[in-house]
ROTORKE-632619 format. One record per residue (C-alpha): x, y, z; residue in three letters. Coordinates in pm, whole numbers, padded with zeros to 5 digits, always signed. Example, Ala and Ser with C-alpha at 12.3 -4.5 7.8 and 13.67 -1.06 7.14 Angstrom:
<nodes>
+01230-00450+00780ALA
+01367-00106+00714SER
</nodes>
This chain:
<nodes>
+00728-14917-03916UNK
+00754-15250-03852UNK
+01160-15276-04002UNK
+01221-14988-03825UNK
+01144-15155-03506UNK
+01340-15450-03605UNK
+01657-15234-03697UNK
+01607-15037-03386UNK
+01654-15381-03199UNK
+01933-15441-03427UNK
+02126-15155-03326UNK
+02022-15183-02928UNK
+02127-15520-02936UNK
+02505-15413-03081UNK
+02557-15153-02827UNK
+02494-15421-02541UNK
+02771-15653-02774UNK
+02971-15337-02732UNK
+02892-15256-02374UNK
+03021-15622-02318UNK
+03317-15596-02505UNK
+03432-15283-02315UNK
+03394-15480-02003UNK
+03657-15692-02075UNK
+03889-15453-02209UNK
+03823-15179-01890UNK
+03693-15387-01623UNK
+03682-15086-01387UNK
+03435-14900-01623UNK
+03091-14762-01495UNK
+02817-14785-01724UNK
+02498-14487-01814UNK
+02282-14589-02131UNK
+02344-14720-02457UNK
+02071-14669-02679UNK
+01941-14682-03030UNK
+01958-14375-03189UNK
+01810-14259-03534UNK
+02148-14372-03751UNK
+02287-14611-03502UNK
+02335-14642-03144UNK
+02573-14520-02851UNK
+02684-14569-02480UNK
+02772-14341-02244UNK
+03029-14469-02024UNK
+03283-14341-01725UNK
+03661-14479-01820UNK
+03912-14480-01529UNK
+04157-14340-01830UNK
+04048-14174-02122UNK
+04002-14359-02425UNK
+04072-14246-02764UNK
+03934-14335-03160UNK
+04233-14541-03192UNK
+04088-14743-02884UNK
+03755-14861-03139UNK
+03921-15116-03302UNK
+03995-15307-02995UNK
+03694-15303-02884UNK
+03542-15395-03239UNK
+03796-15676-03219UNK
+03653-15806-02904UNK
+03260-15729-03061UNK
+03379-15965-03301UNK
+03449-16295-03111UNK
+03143-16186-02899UNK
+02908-16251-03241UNK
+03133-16535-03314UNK
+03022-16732-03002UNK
+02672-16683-03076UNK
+02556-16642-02708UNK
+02197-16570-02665UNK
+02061-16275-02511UNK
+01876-16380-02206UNK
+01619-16192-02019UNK
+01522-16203-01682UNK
+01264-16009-01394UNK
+01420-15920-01040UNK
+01353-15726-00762UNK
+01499-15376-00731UNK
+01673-15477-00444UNK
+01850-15766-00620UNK
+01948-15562-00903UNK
+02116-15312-00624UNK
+02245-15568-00538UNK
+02394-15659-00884UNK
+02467-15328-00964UNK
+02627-15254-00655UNK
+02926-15084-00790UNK
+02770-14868-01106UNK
+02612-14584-00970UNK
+02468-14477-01314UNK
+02279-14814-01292UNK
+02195-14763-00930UNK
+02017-14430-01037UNK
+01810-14565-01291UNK
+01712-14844-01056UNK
+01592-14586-00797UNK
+01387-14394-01059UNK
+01203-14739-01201UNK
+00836-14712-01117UNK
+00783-15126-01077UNK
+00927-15287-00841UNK
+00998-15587-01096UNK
+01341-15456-01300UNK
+01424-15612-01611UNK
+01810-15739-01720UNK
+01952-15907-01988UNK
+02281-16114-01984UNK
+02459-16211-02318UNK
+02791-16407-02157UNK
+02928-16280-01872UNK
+02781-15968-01921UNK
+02438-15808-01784UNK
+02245-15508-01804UNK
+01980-15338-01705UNK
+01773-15289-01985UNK
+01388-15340-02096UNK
+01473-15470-02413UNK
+01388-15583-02665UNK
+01690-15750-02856UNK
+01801-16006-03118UNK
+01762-16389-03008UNK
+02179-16424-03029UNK
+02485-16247-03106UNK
+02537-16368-03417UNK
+02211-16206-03575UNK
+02458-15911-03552UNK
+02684-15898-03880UNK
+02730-15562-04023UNK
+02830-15259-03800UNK
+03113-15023-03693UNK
+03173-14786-03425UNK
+03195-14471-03522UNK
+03351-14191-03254UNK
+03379-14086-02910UNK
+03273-13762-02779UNK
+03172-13595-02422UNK
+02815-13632-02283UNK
+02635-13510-01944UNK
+02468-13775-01789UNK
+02133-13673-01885UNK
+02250-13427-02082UNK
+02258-13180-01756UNK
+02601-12996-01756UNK
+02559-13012-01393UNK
+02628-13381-01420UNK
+02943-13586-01426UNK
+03095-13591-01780UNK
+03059-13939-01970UNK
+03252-14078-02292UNK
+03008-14203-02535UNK
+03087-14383-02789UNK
+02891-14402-03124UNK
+02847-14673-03348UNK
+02608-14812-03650UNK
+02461-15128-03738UNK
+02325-15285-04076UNK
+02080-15586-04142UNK
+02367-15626-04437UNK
+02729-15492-04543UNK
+02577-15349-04809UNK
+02361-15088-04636UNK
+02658-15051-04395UNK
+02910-14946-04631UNK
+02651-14715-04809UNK
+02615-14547-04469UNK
+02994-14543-04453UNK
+03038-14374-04805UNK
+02737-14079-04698UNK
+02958-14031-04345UNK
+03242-13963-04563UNK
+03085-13713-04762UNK
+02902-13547-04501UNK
+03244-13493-04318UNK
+03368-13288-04607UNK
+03038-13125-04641UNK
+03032-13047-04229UNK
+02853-12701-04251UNK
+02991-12591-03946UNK
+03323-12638-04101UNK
+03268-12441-04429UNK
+03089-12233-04241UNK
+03353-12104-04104UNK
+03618-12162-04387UNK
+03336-11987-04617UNK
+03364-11722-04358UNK
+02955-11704-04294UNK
+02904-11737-03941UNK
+03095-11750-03620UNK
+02992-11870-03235UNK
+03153-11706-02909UNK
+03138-11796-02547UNK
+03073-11507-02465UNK
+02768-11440-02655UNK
+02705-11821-02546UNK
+02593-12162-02642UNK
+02340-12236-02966UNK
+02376-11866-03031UNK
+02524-11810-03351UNK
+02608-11465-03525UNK
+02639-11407-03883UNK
+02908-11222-04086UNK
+02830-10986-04372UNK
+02863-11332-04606UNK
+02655-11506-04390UNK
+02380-11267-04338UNK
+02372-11186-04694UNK
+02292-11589-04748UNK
+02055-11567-04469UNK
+01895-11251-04641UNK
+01858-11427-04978UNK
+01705-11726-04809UNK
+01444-11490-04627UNK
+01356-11279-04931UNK
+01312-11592-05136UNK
+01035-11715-04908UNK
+00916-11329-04837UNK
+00800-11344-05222UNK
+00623-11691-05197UNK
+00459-11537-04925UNK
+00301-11274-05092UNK
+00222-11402-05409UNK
-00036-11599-05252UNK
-00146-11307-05017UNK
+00039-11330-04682UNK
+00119-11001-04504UNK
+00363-10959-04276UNK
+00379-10874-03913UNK
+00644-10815-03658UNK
+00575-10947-03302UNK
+00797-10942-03002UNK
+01007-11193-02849UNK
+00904-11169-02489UNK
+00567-11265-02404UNK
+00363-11332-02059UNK
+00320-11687-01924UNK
-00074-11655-01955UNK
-00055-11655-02346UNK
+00109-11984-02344UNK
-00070-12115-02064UNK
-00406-12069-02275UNK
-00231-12202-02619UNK
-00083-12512-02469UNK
+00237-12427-02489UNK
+00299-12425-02120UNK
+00182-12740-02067UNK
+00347-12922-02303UNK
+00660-12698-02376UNK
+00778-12532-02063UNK
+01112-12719-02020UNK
+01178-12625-02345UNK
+01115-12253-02319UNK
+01320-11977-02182UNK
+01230-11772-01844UNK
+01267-11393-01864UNK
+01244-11242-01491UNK
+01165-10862-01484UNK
+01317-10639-01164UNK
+00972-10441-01193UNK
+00648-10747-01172UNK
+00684-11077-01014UNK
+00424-11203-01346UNK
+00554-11489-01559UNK
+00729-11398-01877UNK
+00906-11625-02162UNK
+01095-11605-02453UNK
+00868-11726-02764UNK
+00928-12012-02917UNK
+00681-12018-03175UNK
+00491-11744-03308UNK
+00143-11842-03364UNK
-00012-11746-03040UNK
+00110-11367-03081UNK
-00030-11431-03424UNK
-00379-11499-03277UNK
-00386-11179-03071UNK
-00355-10955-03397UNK
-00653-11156-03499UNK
-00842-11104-03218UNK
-00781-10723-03225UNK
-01061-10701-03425UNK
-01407-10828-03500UNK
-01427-11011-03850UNK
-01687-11129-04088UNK
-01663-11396-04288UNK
-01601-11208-04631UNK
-01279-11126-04410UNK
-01132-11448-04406UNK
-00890-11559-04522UNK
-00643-11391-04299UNK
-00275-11423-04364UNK
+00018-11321-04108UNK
+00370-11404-04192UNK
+00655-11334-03964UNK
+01055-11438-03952UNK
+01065-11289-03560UNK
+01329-11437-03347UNK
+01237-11757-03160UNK
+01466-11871-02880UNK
+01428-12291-02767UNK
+01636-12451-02391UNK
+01814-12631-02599UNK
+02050-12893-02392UNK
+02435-12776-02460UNK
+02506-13160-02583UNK
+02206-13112-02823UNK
+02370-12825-02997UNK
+02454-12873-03328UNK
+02634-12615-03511UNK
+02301-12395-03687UNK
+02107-12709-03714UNK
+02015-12715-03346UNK
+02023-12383-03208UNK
+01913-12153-02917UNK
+01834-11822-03110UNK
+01651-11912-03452UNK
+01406-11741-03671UNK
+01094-11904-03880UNK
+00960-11861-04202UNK
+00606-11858-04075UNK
+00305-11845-04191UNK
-00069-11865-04013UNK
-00398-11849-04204UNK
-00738-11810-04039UNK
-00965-11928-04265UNK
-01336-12061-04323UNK
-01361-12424-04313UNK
-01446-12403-04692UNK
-01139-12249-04749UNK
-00909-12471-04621UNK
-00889-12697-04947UNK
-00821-12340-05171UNK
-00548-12267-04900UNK
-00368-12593-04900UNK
-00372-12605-05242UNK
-00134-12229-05262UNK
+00101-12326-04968UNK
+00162-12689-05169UNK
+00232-12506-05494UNK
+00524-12258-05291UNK
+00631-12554-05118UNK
+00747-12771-05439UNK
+00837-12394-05615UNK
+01119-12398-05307UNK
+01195-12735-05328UNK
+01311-12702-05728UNK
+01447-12380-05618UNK
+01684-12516-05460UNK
+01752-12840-05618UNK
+01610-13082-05352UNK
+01433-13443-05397UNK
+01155-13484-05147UNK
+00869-13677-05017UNK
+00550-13623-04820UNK
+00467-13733-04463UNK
+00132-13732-04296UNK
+00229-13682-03931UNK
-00087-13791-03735UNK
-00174-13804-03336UNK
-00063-14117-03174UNK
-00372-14249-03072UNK
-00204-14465-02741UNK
-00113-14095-02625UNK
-00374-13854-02633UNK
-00255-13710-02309UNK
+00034-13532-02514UNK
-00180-13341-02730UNK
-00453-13107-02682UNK
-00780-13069-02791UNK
-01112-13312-02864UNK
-01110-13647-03013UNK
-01387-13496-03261UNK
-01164-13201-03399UNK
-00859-13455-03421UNK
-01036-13705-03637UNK
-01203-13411-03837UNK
-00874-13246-03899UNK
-00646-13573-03998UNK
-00964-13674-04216UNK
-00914-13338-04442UNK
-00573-13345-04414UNK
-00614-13693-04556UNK
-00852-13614-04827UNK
-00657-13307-04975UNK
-00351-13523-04993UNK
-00540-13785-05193UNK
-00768-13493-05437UNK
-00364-13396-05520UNK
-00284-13685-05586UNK
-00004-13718-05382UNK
+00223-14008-05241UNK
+00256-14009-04898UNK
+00388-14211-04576UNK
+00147-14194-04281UNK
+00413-14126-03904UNK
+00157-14144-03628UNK
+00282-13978-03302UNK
+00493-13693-03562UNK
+00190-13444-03527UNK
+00194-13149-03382UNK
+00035-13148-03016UNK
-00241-12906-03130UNK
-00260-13115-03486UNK
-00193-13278-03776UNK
+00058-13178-04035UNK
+00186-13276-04395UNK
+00554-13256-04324UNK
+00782-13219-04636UNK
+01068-13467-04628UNK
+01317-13345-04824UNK
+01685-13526-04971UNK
+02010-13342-05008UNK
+02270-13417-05215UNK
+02435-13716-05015UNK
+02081-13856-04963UNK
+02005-13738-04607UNK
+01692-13650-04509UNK
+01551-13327-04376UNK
+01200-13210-04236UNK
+01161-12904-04394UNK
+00805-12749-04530UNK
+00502-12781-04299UNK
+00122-12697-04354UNK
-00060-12770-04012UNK
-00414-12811-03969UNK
-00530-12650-03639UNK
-00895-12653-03489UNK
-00825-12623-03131UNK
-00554-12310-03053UNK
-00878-12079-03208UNK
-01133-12208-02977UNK
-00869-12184-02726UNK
-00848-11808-02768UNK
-01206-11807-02834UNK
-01114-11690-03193UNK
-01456-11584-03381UNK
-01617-11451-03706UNK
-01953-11336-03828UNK
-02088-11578-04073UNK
-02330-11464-04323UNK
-02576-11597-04103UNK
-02523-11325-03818UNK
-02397-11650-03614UNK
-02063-11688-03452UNK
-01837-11904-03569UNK
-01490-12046-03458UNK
-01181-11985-03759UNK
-00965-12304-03834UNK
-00567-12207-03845UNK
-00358-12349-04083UNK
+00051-12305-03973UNK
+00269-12311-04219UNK
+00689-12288-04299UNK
+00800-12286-04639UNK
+01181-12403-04569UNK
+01147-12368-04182UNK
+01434-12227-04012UNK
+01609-12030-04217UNK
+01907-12039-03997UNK
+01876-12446-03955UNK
+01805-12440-04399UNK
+02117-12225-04432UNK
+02344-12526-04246UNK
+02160-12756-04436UNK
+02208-12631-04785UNK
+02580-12549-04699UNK
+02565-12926-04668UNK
+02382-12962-04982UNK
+02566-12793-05211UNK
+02900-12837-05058UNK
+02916-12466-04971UNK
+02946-12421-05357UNK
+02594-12194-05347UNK
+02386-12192-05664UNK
+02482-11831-05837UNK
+02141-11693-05738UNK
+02281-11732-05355UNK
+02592-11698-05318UNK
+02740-11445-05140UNK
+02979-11299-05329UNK
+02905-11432-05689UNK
+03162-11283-05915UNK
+03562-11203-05747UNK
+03773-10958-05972UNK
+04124-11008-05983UNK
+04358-10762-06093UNK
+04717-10930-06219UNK
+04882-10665-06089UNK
+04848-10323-05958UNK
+04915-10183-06322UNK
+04564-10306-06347UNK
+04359-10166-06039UNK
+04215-09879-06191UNK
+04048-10082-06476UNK
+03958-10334-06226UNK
+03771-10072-06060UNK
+03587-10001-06334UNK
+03461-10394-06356UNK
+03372-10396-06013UNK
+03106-10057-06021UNK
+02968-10216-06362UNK
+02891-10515-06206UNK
+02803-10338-05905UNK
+02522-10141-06135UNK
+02455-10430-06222UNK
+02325-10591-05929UNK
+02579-10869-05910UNK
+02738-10920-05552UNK
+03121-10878-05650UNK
+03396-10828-05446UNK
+03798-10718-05612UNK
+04140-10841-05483UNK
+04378-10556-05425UNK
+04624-10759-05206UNK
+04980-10784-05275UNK
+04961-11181-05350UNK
+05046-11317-05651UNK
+04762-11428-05958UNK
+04813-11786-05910UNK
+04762-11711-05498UNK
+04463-11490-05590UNK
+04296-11735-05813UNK
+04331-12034-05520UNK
+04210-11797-05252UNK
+03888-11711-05466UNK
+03830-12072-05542UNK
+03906-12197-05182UNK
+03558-11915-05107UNK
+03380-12173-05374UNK
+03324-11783-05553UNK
+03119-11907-05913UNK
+03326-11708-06167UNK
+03694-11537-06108UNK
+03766-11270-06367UNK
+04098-11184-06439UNK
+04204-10838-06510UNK
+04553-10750-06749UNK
+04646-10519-06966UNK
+04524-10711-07220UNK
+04131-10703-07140UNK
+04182-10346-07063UNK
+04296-10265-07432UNK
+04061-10491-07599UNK
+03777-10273-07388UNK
+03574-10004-07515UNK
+03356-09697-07338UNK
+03043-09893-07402UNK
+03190-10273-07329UNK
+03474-10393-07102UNK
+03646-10706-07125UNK
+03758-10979-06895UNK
+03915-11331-06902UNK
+03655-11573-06719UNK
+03718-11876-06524UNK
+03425-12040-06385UNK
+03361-12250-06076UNK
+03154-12481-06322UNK
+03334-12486-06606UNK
+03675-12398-06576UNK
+03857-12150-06769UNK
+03618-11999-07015UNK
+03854-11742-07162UNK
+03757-11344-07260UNK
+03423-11219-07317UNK
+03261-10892-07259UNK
+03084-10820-06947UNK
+02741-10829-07105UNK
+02831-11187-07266UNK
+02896-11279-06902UNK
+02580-11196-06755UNK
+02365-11292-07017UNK
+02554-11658-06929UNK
+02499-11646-06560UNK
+02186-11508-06490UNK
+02032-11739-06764UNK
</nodes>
């Protein structure tokens, strides 16, 4: 924690050099923030001209002699009215001034340059020796598209050119790996402003991904005894307001108004307090228990437009979710079956990962719910089952959930980006919130502890991210259209035919190229869809072909051209 905080001040201390540099550059400019963000840092800033990329390197030039001079970053404590005074021409400044609680504001100077910031930062400029700025890009101030449109302008920083040109090299990749632009040369998924914002729809590809991703998780599901349940996406205030969610979540949730009943009613954006009303439905004893509900029901978030993020942040989403009301004895047995799906997933599909214990931040109990007792009970176990596994694991307090702790899975793609993925919550206060109960075997009442779960999470946001992964080059097992047949000319439709409904019979997603186009244009256009084997179709794979086995020449996305085999050959190769 401790380097974090250090390369967070790092990076806040560089986008001050930067907000300095701009100032001599575009003296006219009005300052917002400038930030440290989780990969670097930006500023949001109003230019009297607009500024384009080819405008960073002049202002990394002037960064430059900025470090060179080594000036020291100097703090100081005024009075709101002297900084209105200071700031009297940056009404973005001005703002923030007016909202500061204390009448005390802090500022920093480095040169001729001062903000208004709290700090902290580096002791001088020339602690600053590996970064680069990045991009530019719109921005709301605070993110309200009500609000007058910024420029920010992002940027990284480094202890060490080392770690700077690593993060460099995985920018690179992840360009070429930009899901939402294979997403839509992989033809998967489109957005339209008319539908709107963060509200994505899938194409036949797409969906049939999405479906794959679903089923996959369906079956972990119910080998370990989850059933599923549909629930519906609009739900009254009063069920949030007694699960916490309207509390803590409100902003974030969606308002439905009906022309019929002036009562409150949302969109959901979770699932689990629907879940605990099919519990409550009916009495149960404790030979009951466990009780497993699964559900991928739409879930709908406010997202902020300038938070969107092709399907990794999105308005309209679904979960792979699980909830599990369970005995107190049970909850080892339980954690034990969603930790074995979890890593089946992860070496399903061919992701590193590590595990994080995401506890309450104990300087904030305001933003959760719930007693102190259940808290420390519930991190305790969580604790406790982590180490009877024998697992590794990084401890992120302040990362739980507000109703309780969780053991996040971190997962790596391919470029060595990390992802939160897999969750198993432990929950003791949403059931006495609904005044959950079962019978024990005493006659007594007792309350049920819930344990939340999501195998890959979103299956929408894992889609994005395993375009990303994989390159949009999908393992066989989920790719869309696994196997393209390719005629070489129309001489050779009718035989083609007869590949494609063999393969169909046989399961395998396969799609056949009738166009006009030439083989060599047929071959690239099948490639271009990342498809993992092409088969081409001539007159001499239909005369080596029999009643009982039909031939074709193979090329594969792996391997290159493999040559002829017989269709059974084929499959026996890629379903292996």
């Amino acid at each position: 924690m401790e380097g974090q905080k250090n390369l967070e001040t790092l990076r806040h201390s560089t986008s001050h050099v930067m907000a300095a540099a701009i100032k001599k550059l575009y003296p006219d400019v009005k300052y917002g923030i400038g930030p440290a963000v989780e990969n670097g840092f930006y500023y949001d800033l109003k230019f009297q001209k607009s500024i384009t990329p080819d405008d960073l390197g002049k202002i990394e030039k002037n960064m430059e002699e900025i470090i060179k001079a080594d000036l020291p970053f100097e703090k100081s404590e005024i009075t709101k009215a002297k900084a209105k005074e200071l700031f009297h021409n940056q009404p973005f400044k001005l703002e923030l001034i007016d909202d500061l609680p204390e009448e005390k504001v802090s500022i920093y100077t480095i040169g001729d340059f001062t903000d208004l910031c709290a700090g902290p930062h580096v002791k001088k400029t020339s602690e600053i020796n590996a970064y680069k700025l990045l991009s530019i890009a719109g921005a709301y101030w605070h993110g309200d598209e009500r609000n007058t449109m910024l420029t920010r302008i992002y940027g990284t920083a480094f202890p060490n050119l080392e770690e700077l040109e690593k993060y460099i090299h995985q920018l690179s990749e992840a360009e070429k790996r930009d899901h939402r632009k294979l997403g839509r040369e992989l033809g998967l998924f489109v957005f339209s402003d008319l539908v709107g914002p963060g509200l994505p729809l899938y194409t036949p590809k797409g969906t049939e991904v999405r479906r794959l991703i679903v089923k996959f998780s369906t079956e972990l599901r119910e080998k370990i005894g989850y059933q599923f349940v549909h629930t519906q996406q609009i739900n009254k205030a009063e069920l949030f307001k007694i699960s916490g969610h309207y509390d803590k979540y409100k902003d974030d949730m969606l308002k439905v108004t009906s022309h019929y009943t002036n009562e409150e009613y949302y969109l959901k954006p979770m699932n689990c307090p629907q879940h605990t009303q099919i519990y409550a439905s009916s009495k149960h004893s404790y030979k009951d228990l466990p009780i497993r509900y699964a559900d991928f029901a739409n879930l709908y978030r406010d997202e902020k437009p300038g938070e969107l993020n092709g399907l990794a942040r999105l308005r309209g989403f679904s979960q792979d979710d699980g909830h599990c009301f369970c005995r107190e004895d049970q909850i080892s047995e339980e954690f034990s079956k969603l930790l074995d799906v979890v890593c089946q997933a992860m070496k399903r599909y061919s992701m590193e990962y590590y595990i994080r214990l995401s506890l309450r931040d104990e300087e904030n109990k305001a933003n959760y719910i719930g007693t102190d007792d259940n808290w420390q009970k519930s991190q305790k176990i969580l604790e406790r089952l982590l180490a009877e596994k024998k697992i590794d694991y990084i401890k992120a307090p302040g990362e739980a959930a507000f109703y309780g702790p969780k053991m996040d899975l971190m997962a790596k793609d391919a470029i060595g980006r990390e992802w939160q993925l897999s969750t198993i919550q432990l929950d003791f206060n949403m059931p006495q919130r609904f005044k959950l109960e079962y019978t024990g075997q005493d006659g007594k009442q007792y309350t049920p502890v819930l344990i939340h779960s999501a195998i890959a999470g979103s299956p929408e946001r894992f889609m994005g991210i395993l375009i990303e992964h994989f390159a949009g080059a999908f393992p066989f097992w989920l790719a869309p259209i696994q196997m393209q047949v390719v005629p070489v000319s129309e001489k050779n439709f009718d035989f083609a035919c007869k590949v494609y409904t063999k393969l169909i019979n046989q399961g395998i997603r396969v799609d056949v190229d009738m166009s006009n186009e030439t083989l060599g244009k047929k071959i690239r256009n099948a490639e271009l869809q990342k498809i993992p084997y092409i088969l081409v179709i001539g007159p001499k794979e239909a005369e080596k072909s029999t009643k009982d086995e039909l031939y074709i020449s193979v090329r594969s996305r792996e391997k290159g051209d493999i040559g002829a085999m017989a269709i059974s050959q084929l499959l026996e190769e890629a379903l292996r």
